[in-house]
C-alpha positions, -999 to +999 in steps of 0.1 A: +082-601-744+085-630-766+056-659-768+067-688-761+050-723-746+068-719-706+051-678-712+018-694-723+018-722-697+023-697-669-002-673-683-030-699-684-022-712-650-027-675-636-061-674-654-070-704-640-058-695-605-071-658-612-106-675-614-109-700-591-098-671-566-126-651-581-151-680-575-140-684-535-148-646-531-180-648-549-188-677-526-179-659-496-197-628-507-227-650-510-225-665-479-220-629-460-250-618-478-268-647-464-254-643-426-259-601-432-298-613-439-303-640-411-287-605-390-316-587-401-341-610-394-330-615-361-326-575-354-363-579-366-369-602-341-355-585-316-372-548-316-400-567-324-395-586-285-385-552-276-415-540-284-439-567-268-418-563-233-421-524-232-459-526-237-459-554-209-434-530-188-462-500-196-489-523-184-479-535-154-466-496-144-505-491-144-513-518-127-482-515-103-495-480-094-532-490-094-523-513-062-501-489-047-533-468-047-553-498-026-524-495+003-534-482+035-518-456+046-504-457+084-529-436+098-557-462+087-535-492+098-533-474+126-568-472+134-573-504+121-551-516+150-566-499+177-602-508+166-592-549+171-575-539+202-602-522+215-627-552+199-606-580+216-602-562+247-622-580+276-656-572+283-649-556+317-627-532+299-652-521+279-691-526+292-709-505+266-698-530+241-716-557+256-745-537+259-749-535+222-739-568+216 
């Protein structure tokens, strides 16, 4: 291979080219290490919601069941029932209540 100026010329222009490739890939390296981090921050923020909703989901579970507890069950609605029927049934129905009234 002989050295001449055209050999020279070419070889300078594919350094040239060579590094100004190098810097665009350095760039976008850069700027995927920036998105990869802003990724990780909002993973972060995400288990970190996560977390916060499961505890809500855990506390209203106890609460959900401590209600559920307060429910009548039918034979009390039941009785319930009958008790204001037989309290808003007419007096000549029932005489003893007037009597203790």
């Amino acid at each position: 291979m002989s050295l001449n100026a055209s050999t020279l010329c070419q070889a300078r222009e594919s350094l040239i080219d060579g590094a100004q490739q190098r810097m665009q890939l350095l760039g976008q390296i850069r700027e995927m290490g920036r998105k990869i981090v802003d990724l990780e921050k909002e993973v972060q923020k995400q288990a970190s919601a996560r977390y916060v909703a499961e505890q809500q989901l855990a506390g209203l579970k106890q609460e959900n069941e401590a209600l559920r507890s307060q429910i009548p069950d039918d034979a009390t609605v039941s009785a319930y029932n009958a008790l204001e029927q037989f309290l808003g049934a007419p007096a000549e129905e029932h005489p003893g209540i007037r009597l203790a009234a």
